[in-house]
C-alpha positions as a LaTeX table, in Angstrom:
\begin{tabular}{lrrr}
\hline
Residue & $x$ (\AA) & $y$ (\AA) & $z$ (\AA) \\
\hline
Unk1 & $-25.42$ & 24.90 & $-25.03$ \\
Unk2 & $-26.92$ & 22.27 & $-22.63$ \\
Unk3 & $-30.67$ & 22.56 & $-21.87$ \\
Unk4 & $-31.84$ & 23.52 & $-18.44$ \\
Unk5 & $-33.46$ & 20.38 & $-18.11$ \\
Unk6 & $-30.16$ & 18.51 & $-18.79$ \\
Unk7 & $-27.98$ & 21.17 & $-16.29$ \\
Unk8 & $-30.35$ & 20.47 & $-13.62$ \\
Unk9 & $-29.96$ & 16.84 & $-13.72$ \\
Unk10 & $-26.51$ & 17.23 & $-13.72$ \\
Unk11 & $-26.35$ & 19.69 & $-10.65$ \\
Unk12 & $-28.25$ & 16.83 & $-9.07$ \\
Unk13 & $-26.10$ & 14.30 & $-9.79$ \\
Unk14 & $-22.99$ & 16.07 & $-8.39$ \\
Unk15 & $-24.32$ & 16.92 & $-5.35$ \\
Unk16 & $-25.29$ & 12.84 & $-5.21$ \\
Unk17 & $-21.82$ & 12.77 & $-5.68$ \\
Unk18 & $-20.38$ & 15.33 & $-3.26$ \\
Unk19 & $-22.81$ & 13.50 & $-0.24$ \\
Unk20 & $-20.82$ & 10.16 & $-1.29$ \\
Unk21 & $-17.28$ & 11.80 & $-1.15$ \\
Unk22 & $-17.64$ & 13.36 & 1.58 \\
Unk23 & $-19.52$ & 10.23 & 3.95 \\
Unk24 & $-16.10$ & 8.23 & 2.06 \\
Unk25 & $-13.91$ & 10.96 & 3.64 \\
Unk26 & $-15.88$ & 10.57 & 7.45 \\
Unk27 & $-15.27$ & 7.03 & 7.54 \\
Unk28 & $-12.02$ & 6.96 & 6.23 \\
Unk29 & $-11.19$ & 9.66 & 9.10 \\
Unk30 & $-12.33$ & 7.44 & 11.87 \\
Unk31 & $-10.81$ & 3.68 & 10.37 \\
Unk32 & $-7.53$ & 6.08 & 9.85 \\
Unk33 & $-7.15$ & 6.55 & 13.55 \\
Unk34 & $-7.64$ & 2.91 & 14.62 \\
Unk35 & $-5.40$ & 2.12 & 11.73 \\
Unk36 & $-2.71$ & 4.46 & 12.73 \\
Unk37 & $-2.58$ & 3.55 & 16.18 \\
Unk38 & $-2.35$ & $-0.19$ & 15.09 \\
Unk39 & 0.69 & 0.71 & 12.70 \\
Unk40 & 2.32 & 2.75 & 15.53 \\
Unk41 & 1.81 & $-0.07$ & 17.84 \\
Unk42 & 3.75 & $-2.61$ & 15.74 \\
Unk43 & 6.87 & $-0.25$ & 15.53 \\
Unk44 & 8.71 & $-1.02$ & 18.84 \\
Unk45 & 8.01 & $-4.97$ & 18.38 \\
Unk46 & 9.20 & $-4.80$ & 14.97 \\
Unk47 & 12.31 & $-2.88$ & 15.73 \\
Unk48 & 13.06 & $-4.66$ & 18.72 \\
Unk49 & 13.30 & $-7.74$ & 16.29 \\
Unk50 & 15.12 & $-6.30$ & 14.25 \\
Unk51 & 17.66 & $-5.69$ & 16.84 \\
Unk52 & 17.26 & $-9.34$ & 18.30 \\
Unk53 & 17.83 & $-10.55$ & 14.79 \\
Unk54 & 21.21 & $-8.40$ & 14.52 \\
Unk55 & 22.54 & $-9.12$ & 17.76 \\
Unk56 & 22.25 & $-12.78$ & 16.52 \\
Unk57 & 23.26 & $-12.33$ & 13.52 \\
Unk58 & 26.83 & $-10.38$ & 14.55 \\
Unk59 & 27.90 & $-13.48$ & 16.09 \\
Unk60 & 27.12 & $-16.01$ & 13.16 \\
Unk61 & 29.66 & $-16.68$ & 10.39 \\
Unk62 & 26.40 & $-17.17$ & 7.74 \\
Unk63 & 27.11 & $-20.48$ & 6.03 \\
Unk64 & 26.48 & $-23.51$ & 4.31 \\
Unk65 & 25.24 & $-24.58$ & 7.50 \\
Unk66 & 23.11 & $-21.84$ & 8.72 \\
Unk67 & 19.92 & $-21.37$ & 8.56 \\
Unk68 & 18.33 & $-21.45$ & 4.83 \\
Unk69 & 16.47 & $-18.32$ & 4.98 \\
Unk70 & 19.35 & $-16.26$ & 6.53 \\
Unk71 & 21.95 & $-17.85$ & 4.30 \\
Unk72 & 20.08 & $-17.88$ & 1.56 \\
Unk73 & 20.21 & $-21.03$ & $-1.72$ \\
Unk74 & 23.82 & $-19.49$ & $-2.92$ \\
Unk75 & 22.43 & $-17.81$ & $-6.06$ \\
Unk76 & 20.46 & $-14.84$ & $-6.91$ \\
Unk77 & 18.96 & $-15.48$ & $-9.81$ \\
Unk78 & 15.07 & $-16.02$ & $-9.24$ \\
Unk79 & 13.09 & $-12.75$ & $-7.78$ \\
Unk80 & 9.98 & $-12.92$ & $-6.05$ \\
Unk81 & 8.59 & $-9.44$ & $-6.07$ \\
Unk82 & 5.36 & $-9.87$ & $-3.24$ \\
Unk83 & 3.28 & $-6.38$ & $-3.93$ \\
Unk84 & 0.71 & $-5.62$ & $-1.21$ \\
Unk85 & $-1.85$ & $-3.23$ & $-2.04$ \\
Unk86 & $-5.31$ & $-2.56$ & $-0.96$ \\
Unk87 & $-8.62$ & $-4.56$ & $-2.01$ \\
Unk88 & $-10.35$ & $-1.49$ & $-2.57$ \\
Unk89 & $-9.98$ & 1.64 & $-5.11$ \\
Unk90 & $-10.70$ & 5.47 & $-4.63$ \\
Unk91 & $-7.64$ & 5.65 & $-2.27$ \\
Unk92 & $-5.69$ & 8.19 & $-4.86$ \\
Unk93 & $-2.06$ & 6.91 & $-5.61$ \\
Unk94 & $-1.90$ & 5.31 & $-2.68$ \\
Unk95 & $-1.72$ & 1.79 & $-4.85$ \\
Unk96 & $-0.27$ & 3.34 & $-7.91$ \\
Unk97 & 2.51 & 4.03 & $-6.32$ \\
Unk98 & 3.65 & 0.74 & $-4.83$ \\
Unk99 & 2.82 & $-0.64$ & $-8.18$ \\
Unk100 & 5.31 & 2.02 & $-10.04$ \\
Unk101 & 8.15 & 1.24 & $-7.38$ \\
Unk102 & 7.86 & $-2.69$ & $-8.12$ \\
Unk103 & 7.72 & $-1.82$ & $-11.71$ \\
Unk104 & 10.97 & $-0.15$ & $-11.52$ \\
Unk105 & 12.56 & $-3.16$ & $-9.51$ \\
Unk106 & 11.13 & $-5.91$ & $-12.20$ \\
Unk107 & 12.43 & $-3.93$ & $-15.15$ \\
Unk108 & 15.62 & $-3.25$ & $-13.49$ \\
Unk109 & 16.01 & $-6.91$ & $-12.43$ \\
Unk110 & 15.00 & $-8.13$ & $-15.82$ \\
Unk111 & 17.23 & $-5.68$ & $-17.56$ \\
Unk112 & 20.23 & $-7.46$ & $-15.75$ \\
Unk113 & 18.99 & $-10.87$ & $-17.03$ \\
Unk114 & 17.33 & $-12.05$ & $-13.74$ \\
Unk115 & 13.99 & $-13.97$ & $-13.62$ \\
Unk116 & 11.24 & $-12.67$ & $-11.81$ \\
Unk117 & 7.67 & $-13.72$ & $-10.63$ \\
Unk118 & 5.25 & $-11.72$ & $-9.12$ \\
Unk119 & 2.87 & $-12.62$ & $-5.89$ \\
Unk120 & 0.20 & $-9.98$ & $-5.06$ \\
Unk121 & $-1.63$ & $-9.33$ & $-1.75$ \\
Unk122 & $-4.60$ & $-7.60$ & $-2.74$ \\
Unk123 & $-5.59$ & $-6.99$ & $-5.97$ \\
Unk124 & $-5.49$ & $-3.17$ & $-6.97$ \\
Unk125 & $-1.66$ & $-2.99$ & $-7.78$ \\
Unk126 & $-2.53$ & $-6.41$ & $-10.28$ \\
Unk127 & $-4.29$ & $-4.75$ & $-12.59$ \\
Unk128 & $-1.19$ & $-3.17$ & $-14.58$ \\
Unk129 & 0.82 & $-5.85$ & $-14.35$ \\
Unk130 & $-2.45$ & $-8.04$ & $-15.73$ \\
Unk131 & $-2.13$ & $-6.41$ & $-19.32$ \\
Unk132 & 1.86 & $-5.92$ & $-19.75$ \\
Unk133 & 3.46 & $-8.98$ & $-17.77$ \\
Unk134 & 0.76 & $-11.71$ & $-16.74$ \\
Unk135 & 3.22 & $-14.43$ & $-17.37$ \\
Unk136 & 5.27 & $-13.71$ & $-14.31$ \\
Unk137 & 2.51 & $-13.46$ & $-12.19$ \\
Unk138 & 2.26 & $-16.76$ & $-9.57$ \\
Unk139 & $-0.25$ & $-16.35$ & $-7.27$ \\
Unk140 & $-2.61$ & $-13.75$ & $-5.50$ \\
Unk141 & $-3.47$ & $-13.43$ & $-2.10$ \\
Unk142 & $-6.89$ & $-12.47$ & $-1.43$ \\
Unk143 & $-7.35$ & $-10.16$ & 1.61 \\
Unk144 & $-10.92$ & $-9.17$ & 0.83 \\
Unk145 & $-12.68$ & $-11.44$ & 3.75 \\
Unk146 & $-10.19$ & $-9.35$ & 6.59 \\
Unk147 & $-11.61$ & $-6.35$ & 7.96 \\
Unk148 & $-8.59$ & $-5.54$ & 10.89 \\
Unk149 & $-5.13$ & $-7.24$ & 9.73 \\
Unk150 & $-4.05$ & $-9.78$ & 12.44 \\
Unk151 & $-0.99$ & $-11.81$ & 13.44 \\
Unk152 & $-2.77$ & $-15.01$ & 11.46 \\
Unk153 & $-3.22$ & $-12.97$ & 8.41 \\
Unk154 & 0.28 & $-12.04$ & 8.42 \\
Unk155 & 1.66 & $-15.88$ & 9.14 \\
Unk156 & $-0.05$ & $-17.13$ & 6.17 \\
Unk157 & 1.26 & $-14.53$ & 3.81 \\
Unk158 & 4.78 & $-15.47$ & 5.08 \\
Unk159 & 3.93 & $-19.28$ & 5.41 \\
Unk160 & 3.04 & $-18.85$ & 1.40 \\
Unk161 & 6.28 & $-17.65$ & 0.57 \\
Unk162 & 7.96 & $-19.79$ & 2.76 \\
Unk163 & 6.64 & $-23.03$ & 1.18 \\
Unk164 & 7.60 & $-21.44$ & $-2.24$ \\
Unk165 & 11.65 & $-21.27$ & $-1.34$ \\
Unk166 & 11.52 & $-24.24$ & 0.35 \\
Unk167 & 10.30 & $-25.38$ & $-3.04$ \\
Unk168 & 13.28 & $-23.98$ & $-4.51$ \\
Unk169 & 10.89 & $-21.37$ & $-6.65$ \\
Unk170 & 13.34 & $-18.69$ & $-5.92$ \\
Unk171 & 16.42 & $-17.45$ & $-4.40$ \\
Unk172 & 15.23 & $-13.87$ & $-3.47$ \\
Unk173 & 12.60 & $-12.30$ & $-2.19$ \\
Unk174 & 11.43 & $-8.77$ & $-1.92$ \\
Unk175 & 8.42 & $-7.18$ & $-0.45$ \\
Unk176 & 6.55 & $-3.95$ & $-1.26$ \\
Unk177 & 4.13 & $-1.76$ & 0.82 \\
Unk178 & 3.48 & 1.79 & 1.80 \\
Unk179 & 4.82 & 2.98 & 4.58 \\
Unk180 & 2.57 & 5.36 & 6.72 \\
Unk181 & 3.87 & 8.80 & 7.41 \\
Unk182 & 0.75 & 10.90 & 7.72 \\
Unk183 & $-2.37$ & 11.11 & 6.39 \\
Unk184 & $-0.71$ & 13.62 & 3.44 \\
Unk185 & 2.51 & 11.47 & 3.18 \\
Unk186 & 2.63 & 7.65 & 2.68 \\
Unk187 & 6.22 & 6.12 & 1.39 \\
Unk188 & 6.32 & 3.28 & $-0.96$ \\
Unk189 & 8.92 & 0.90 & $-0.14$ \\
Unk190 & 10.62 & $-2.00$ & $-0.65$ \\
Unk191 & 12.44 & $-4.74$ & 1.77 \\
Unk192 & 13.76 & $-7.74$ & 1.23 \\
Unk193 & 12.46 & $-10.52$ & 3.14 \\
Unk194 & 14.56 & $-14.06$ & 1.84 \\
Unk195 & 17.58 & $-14.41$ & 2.40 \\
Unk196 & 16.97 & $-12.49$ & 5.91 \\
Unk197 & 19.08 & $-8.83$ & 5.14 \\
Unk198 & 19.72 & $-8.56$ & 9.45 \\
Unk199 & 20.58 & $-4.91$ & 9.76 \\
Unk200 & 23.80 & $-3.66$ & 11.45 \\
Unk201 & 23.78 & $-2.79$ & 15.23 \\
Unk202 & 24.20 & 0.93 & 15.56 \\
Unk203 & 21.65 & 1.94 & 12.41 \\
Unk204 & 18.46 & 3.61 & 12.49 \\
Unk205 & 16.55 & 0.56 & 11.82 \\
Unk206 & 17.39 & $-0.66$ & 15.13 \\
Unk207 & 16.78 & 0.05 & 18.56 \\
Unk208 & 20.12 & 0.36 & 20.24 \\
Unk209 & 21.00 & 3.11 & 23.09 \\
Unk210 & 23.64 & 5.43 & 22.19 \\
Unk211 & 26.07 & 4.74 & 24.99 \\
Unk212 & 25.24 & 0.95 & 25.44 \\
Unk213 & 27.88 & $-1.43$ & 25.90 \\
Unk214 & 27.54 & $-4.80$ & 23.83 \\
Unk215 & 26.50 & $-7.49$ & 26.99 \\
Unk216 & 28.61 & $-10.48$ & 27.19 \\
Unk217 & 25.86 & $-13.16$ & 26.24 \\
Unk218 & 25.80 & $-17.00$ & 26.31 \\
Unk219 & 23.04 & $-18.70$ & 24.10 \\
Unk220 & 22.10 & $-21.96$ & 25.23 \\
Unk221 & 21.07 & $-23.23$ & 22.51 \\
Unk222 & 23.22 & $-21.58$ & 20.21 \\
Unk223 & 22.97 & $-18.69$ & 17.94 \\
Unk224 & 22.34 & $-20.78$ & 14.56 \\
Unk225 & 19.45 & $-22.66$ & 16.75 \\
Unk226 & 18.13 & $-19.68$ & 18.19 \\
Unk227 & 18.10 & $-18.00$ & 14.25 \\
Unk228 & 16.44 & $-21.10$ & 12.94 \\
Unk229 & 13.78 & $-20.79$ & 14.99 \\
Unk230 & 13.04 & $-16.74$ & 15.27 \\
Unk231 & 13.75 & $-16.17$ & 11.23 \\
Unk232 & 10.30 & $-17.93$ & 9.99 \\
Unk233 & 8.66 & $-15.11$ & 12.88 \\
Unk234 & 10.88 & $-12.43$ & 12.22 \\
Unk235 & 9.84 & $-12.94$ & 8.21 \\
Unk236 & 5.50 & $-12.80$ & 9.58 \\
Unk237 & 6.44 & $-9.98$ & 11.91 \\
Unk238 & 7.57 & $-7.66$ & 8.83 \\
Unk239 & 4.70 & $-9.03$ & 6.61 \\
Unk240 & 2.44 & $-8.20$ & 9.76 \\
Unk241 & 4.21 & $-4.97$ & 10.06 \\
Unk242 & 3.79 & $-4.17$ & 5.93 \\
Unk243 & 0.07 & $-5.22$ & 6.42 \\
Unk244 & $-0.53$ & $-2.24$ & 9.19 \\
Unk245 & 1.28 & 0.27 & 7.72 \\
Unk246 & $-0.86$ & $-0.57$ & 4.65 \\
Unk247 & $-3.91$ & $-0.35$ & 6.49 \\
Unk248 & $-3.01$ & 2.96 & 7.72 \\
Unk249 & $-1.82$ & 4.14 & 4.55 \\
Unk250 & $-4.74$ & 3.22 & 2.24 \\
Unk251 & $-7.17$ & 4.95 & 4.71 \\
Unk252 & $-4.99$ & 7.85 & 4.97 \\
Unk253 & $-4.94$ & 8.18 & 0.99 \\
Unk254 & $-8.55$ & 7.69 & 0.61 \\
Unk255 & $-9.34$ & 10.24 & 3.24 \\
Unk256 & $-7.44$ & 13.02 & 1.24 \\
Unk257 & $-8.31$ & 12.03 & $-2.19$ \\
Unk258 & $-12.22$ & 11.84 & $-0.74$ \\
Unk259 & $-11.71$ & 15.61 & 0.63 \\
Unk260 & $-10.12$ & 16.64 & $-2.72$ \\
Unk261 & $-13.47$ & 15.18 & $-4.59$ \\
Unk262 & $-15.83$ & 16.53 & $-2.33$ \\
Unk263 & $-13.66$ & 19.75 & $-2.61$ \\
Unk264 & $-13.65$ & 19.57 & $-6.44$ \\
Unk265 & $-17.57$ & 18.31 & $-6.24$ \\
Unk266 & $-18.55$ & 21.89 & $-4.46$ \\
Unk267 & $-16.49$ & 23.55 & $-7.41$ \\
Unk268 & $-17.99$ & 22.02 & $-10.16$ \\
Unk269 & $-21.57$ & 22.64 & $-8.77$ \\
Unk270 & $-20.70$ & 26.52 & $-8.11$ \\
Unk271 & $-19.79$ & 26.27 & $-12.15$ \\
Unk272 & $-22.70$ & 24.38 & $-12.92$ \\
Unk273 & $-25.24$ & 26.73 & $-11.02$ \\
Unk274 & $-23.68$ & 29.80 & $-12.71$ \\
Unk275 & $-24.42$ & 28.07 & $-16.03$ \\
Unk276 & $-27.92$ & 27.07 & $-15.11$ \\
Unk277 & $-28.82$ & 30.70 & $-13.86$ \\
Unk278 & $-27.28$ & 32.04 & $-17.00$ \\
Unk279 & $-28.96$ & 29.77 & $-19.26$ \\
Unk280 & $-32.39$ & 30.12 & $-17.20$ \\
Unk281 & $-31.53$ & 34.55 & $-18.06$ \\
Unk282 & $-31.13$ & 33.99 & $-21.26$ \\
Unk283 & $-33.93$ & 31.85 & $-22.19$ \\
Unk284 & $-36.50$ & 34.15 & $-20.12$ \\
Unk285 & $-34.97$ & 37.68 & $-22.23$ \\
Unk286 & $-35.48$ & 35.61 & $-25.16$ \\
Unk287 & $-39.04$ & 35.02 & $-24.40$ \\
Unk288 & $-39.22$ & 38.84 & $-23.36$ \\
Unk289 & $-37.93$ & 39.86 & $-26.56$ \\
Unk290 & $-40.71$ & 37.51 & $-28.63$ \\
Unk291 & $-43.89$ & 38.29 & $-26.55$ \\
Unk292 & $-42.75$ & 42.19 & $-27.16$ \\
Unk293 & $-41.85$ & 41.84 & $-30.98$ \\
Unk294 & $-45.03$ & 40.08 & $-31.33$ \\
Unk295 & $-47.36$ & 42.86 & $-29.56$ \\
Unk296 & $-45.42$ & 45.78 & $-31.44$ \\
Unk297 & $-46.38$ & 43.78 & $-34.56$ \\
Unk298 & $-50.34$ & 44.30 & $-33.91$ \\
\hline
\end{tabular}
């Protein structure tokens, strides 16, 4: 049985503890709202993209002459998996899970003989892939220096990637993030980015009224000019988009697993007191018993 001495320090150190976890949770709370409304923000731009992007896209027989990042380099051999996670830790699964999802894609990908490198943005979700597959990883983004994600931050994620197909480093290119639900719920997923996959007009990834009635539209330039120039922004606006939902994800997984420690903190020290006044009985009946056994042996 631990000394009283040694259960005291202990009590004192989980209460240090508990203070830490719970400030962590505060502050998470209040960047969790800015980050939120940021991510929410982004939404309508990024949809309304999206359905720019289709629109175009609808009217453009995709090929040898169109755009390279919308028609792609004919093969699909070459994977670039980009994995954004956070910079920091104690933000529960929140970057375990983005990590696991990739995983599955790079073992699925290299179970059907493709090759596949690895970019990260941030560095948490690096870790695993350090000690079981550090050959395929390429480069890493560092994101530590950015305190609210911006535009810029987002254009030179996508201007890195972009200089790497241009290269002819790969032929696909897939991105992973969280998306934010709520501060209980945050969705890993995965998009792919190169060659642009333009949704359909009429899904739920774009904004199109129910009862709208496709416009008769004349480009001027044309649609393959118009694509070549809004693909390289369409690309930054889902990296920027990724980036927010990120943001608002991490905090929102650091605020709950912060409440669960500070939650599991107050347990523990409960248990720990119990023990300590138990202890503290026991010791004092033991003396008791020897100051008594001692005078009934005069």
């Amino acid at each position: 049985m631990a000394s009283l001495k040694a259960l005291k320090m202990r009590i004192t150190s989980v209460k240090s503890t508990q203070k830490i976890t719970k400030a962590m949770k505060m502050v998470a709370a209040a960047k969790l709202r800015r980050a939120q409304e940021a991510a929410e923000a982004a939404r309508p731009y990024s949809e309304r993209m999206a359905s720019v992007m289709a629109s175009l896209g609808a009217t453009v027989q995709v090929g040898p002459e169109s755009p390279r990042l919308l028609a792609g380099t004919g093969k699909d051999q070459v994977h670039l998996l980009v994995i954004a996670s956070s910079e920091r830790g104690l933000a529960g699964g929140f970057n375990t899970n983005i990590a696991r999802l990739a995983r599955k894609k790079m073992e699925s990908l290299l179970a059907a003989g493709k090759t596949v490198k690895l970019l990260f943005v941030g560095k948490k979700a690096r870790a695993p892939f350090m000690r079981t597959h550090k050959e395929l990883i390429i480069g890493y983004l560092d994101q530590s220096h950015i305190k609210n994600v911006a535009f810029a931050d987002a254009k030179v994620i996508a201007d890195e990637v972009t200089t790497r197909y241009e290269a002819g480093e790969f032929d696909v290119a897939h991105l992973f993030f969280a998306r934010f639900r709520s501060a209980l719920v945050q969705e890993p997923t995965e998009i792919q980015i190169i060659p642009a996959a333009l949704p359909a007009l009429g899904t739920t990834d774009v904004a199109v009224a129910k009862d709208a009635v496709p416009a008769a539209v004349e480009y001027e330039p044309d649609e393959e000019a118009i694509l070549a120039e809004l693909l390289p922004r369409n690309l930054a606006v889902q990296v920027f988009r990724a980036l927010l939902e990120n943001a608002a994800s991490e905090q929102g997984s650091r605020m709950t697993a912060m409440d669960n420690a500070t939650r599991n903190a107050g347990d523990m020290i409960n248990k720990l007191t119990i023990t300590y006044n138990r202890t503290r009985q026991a010791a004092i009946t033991k003396e008791l018993i020897e100051i008594i056994s001692g005078a009934e042996a005069l």
